[in-house]
N, C-alpha and C positions, 0 to 999 in steps of 0.2 A: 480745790475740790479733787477727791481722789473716788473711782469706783472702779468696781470689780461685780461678775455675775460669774457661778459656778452652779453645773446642774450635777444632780448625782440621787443614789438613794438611798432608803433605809425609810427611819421609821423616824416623823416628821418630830416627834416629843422628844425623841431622843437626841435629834440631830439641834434641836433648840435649847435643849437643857445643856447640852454640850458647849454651843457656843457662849451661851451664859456664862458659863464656869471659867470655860478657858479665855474667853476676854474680858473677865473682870480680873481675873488671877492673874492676867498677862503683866500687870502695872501697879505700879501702889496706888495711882490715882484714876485707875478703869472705876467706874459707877454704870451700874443701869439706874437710868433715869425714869421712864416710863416704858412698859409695854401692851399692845395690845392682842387679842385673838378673837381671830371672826375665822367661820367656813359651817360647813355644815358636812355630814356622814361622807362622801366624797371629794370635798374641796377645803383647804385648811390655809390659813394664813397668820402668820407672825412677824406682828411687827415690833423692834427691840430696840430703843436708842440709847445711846451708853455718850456719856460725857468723860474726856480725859483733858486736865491738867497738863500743859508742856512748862517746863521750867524755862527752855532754855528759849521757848519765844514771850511767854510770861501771858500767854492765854488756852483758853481752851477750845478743844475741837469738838466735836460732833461724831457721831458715828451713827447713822439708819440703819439697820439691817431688816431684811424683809425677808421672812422664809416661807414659800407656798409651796402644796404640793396638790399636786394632781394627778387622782389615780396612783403608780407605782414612782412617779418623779420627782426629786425636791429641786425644785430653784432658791438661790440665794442672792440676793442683789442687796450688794453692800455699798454706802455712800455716803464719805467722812470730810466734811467739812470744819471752814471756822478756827484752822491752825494757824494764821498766818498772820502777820504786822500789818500793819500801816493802813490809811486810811484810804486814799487814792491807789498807791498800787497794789497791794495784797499780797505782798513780800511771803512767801512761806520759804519753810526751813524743812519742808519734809514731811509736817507733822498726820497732815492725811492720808499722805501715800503710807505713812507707817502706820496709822491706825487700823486702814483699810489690810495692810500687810498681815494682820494678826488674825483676818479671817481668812485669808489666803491660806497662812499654815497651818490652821486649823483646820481646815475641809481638804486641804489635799491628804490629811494624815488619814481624812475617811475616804478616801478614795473620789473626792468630787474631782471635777474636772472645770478650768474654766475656758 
């Protein structure tokens, strides 16, 4: 399991539709699997899970992403599991730290911070 939290701002649709784009486009095998949106006129939340394909461990990972904002702030907390082999140990090859990696560079290019 790999996670990463980055706060920053802007304008919460923007910053969702963004990372949609760019972590589906990241991969031939990035998918959004399901999302959901709840908040009301003051409080907003997204939540966005994206499944990727690893060839070279021969399953796939998971990626949560959760973006709320409140008031002028967006939080991002990103959380990518389910890349890894084996039954007992859970042998990974990287694959969450690199899924998670793709929200990394994508919000530092908008200026978030983690």
């Amino acid at each position: 399991m790999a996670m990463t939290t980055f706060k920053g701002q802007g304008n919460i649709t923007e910053i969702v539709k963004y990372l949609k784009s760019g972590i589906e486009s990241s991969g031939m095998t990035n998918e959004l699997i399901h999302s959901i949106t709840r908040g009301t006129e003051d409080y907003k939340v997204y939540l966005l899970i994206f499944e990727k394909w690893y060839y070279r461990t021969s399953s796939r990972a998971s990626l949560t992403v959760m973006v709320t904002q409140n008031e002028d702030q967006i939080i991002v907390d990103a959380i990518s599991a389910g890349g890894g082999q084996g039954l007992v140990f859970r042998f990974s090859w990287g694959a969450e730290e690199n899924f998670v990696g793709v929200v990394r560079d994508l919000l530092k290019t908008k200026g978030f911070r983690e």
